[in-house]
N, CA, C and O atoms as a GROMACS GRO file, in nm:
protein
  240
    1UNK      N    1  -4.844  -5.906   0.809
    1UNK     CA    2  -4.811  -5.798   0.901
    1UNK      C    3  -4.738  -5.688   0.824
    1UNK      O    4  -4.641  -5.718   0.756
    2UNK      N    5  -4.784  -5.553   0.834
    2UNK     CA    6  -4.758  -5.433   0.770
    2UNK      C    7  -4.583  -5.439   0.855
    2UNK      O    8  -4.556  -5.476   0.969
    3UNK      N    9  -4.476  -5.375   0.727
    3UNK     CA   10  -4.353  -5.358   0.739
    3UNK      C   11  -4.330  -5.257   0.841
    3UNK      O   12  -4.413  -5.166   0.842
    4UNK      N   13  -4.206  -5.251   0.952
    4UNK     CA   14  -4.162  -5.097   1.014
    4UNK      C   15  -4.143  -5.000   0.923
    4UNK      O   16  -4.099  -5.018   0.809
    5UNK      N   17  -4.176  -4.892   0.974
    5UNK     CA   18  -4.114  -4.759   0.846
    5UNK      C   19  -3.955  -4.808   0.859
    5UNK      O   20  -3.914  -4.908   0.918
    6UNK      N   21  -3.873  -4.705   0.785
    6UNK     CA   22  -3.738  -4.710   0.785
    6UNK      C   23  -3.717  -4.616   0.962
    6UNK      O   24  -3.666  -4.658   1.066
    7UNK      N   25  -3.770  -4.506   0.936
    7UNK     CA   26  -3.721  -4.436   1.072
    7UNK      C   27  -3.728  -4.513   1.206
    7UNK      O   28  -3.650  -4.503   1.300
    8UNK      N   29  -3.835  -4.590   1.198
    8UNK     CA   30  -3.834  -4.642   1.359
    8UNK      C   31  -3.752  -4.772   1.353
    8UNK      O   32  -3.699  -4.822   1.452
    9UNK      N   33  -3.746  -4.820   1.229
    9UNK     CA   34  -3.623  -4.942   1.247
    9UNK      C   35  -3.498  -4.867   1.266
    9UNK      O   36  -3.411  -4.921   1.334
   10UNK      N   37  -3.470  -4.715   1.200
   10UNK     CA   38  -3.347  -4.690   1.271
   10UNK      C   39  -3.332  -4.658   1.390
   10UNK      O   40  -3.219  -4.675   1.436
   11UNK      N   41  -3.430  -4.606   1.471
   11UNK     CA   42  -3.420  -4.611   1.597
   11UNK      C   43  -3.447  -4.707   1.714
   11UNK      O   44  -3.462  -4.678   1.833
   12UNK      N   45  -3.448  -4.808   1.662
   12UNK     CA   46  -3.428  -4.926   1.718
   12UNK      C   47  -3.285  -4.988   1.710
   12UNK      O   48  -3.237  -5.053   1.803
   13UNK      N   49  -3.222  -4.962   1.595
   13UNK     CA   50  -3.080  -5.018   1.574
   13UNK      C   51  -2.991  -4.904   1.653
   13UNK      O   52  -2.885  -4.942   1.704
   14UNK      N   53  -3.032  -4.760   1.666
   14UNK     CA   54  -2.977  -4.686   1.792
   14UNK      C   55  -2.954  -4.712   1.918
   14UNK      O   56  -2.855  -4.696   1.990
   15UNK      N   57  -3.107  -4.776   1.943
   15UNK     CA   58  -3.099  -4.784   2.098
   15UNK      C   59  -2.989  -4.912   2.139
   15UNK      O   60  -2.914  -4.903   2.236
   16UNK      N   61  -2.992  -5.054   2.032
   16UNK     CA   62  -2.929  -5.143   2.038
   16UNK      C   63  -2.750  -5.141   1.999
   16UNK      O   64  -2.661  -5.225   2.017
   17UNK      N   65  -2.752  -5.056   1.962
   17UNK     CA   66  -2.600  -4.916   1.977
   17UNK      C   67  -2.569  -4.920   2.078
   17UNK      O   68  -2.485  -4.992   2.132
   18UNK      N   69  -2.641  -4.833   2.122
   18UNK     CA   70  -2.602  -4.813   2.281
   18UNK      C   71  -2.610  -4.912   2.377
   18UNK      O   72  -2.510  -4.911   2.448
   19UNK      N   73  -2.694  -5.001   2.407
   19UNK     CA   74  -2.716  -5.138   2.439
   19UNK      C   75  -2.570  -5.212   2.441
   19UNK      O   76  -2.503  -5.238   2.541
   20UNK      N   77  -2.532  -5.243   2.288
   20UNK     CA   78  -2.425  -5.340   2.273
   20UNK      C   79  -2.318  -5.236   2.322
   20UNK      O   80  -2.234  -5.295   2.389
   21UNK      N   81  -2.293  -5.106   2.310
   21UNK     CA   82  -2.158  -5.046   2.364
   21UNK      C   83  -2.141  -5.072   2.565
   21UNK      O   84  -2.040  -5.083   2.634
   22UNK      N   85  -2.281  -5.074   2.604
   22UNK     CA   86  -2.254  -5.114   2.741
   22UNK      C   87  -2.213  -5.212   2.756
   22UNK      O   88  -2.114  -5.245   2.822
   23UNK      N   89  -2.294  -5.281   2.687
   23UNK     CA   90  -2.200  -5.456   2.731
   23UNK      C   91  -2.057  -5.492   2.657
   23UNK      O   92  -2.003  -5.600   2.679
   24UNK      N   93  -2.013  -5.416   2.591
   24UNK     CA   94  -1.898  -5.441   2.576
   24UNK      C   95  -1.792  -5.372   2.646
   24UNK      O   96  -1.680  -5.421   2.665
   25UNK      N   97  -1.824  -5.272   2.679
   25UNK     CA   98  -1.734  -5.202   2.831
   25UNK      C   99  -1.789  -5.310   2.953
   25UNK      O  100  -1.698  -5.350   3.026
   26UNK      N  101  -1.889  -5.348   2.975
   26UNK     CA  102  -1.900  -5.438   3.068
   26UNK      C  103  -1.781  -5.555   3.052
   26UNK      O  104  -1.700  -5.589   3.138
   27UNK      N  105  -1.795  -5.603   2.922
   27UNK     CA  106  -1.698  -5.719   2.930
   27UNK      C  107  -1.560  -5.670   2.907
   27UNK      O  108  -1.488  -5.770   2.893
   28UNK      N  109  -1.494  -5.566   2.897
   28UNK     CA  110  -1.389  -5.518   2.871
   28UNK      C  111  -1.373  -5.518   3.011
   28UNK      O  112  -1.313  -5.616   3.055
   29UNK      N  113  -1.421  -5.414   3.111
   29UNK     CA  114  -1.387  -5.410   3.264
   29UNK      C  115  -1.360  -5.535   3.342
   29UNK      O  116  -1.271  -5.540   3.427
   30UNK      N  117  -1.462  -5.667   3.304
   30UNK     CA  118  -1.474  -5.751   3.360
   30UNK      C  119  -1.353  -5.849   3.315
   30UNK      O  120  -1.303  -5.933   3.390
   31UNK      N  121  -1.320  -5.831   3.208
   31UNK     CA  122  -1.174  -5.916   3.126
   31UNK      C  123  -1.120  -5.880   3.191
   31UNK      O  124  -1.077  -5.968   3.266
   32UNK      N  125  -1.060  -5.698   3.238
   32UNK     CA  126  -0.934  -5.672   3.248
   32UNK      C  127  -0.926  -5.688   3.409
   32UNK      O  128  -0.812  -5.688   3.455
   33UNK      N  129  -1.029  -5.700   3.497
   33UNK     CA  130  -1.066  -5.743   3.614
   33UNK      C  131  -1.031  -5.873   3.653
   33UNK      O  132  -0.992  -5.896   3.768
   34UNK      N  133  -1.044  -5.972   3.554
   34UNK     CA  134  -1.020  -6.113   3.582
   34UNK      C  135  -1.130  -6.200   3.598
   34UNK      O  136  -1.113  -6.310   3.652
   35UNK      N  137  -1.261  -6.158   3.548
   35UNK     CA  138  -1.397  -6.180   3.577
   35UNK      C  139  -1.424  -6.278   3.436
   35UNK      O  140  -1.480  -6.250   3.331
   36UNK      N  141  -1.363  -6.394   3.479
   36UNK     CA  142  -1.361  -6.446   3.310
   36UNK      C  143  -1.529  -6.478   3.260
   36UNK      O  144  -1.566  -6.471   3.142
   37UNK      N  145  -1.617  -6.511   3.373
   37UNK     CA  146  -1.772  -6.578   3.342
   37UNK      C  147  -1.831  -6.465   3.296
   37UNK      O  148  -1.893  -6.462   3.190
   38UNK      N  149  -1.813  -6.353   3.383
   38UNK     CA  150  -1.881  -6.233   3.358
   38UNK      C  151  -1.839  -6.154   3.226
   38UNK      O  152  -1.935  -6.106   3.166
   39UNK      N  153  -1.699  -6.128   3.162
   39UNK     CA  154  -1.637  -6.099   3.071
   39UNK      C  155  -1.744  -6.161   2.943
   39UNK      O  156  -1.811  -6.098   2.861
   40UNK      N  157  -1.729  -6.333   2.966
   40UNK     CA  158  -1.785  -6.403   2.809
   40UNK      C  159  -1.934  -6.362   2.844
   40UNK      O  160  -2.000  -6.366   2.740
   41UNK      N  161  -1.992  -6.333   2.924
   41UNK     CA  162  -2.173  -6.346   2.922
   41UNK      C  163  -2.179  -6.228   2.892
   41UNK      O  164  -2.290  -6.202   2.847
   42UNK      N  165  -2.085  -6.109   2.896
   42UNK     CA  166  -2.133  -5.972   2.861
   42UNK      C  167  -2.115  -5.964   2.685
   42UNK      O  168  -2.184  -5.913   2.597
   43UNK      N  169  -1.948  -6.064   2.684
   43UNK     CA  170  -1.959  -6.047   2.516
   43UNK      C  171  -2.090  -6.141   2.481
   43UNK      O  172  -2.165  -6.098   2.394
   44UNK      N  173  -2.106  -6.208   2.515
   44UNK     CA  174  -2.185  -6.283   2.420
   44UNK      C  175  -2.353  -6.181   2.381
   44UNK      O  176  -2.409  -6.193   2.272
   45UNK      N  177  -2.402  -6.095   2.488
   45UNK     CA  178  -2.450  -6.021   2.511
   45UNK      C  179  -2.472  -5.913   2.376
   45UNK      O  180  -2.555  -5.892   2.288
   46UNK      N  181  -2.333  -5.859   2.425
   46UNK     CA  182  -2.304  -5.737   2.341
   46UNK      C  183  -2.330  -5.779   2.168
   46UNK      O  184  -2.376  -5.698   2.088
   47UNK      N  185  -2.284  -5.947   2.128
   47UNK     CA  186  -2.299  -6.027   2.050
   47UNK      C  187  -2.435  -6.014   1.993
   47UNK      O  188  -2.469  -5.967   1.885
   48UNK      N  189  -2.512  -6.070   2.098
   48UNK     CA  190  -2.659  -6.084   2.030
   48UNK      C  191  -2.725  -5.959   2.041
   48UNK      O  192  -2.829  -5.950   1.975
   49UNK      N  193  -2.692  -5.863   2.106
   49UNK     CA  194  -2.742  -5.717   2.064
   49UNK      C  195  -2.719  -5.672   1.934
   49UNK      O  196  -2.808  -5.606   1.880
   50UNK      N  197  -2.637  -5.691   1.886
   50UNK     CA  198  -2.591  -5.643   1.745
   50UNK      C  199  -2.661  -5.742   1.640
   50UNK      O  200  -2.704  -5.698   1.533
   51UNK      N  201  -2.670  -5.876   1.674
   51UNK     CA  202  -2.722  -5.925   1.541
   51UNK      C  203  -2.881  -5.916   1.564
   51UNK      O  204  -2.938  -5.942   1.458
   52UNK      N  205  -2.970  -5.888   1.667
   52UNK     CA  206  -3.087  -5.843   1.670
   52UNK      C  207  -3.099  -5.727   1.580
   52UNK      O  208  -3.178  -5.749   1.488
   53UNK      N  209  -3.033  -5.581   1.578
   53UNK     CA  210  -3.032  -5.512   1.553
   53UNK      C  211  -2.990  -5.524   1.348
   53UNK      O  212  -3.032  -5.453   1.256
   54UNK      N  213  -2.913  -5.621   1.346
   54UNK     CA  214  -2.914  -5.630   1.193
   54UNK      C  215  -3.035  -5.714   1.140
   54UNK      O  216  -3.094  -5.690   1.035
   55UNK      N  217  -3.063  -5.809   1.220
   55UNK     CA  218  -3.193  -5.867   1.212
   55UNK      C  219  -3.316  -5.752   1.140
   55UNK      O  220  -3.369  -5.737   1.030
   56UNK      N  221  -3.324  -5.678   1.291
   56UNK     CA  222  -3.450  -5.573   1.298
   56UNK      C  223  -3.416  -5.442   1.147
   56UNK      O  224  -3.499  -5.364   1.102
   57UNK      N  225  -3.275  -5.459   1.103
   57UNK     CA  226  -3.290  -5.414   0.985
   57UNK      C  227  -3.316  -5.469   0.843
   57UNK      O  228  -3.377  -5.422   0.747
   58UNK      N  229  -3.261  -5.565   0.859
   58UNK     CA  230  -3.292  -5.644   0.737
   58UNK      C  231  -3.442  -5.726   0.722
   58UNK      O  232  -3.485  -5.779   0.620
   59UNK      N  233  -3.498  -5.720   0.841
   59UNK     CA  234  -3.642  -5.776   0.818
   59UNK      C  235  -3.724  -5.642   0.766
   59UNK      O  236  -3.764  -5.628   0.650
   60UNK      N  237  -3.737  -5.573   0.844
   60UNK     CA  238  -3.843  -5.459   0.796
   60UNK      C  239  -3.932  -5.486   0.957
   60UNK      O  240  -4.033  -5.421   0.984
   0.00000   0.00000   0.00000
């Protein structure tokens, strides 16, 4: 299977930017709310958004 260019893998690690910054205001609101289930499922979230995104860079 032919590699991503560089440009569209960076715009994939953008969109997953923005992605993981929602869910981590999600789990920030939901911490400081008292929403402890909702808090860890957003970090964990925000979590695997980011290592997709290093994934989707370091593969090609």
């Amino acid at each position: 299977m032919a590699e991503r260019p560089l440009i569209e893998r960076l715009g994939l690690v953008a969109i997953a930017a923005v992605l993981a910054a929602v869910f981590a205001f999600v789990c920030l609101a939901a911490w400081t709310s008292g929403e402890l289930f909702l808090a860890v499922m957003a970090g964990i979230g925000a979590l695997m958004t980011v290592w997709a995104a290093a994934a989707t860079l370091r593969k090609g």
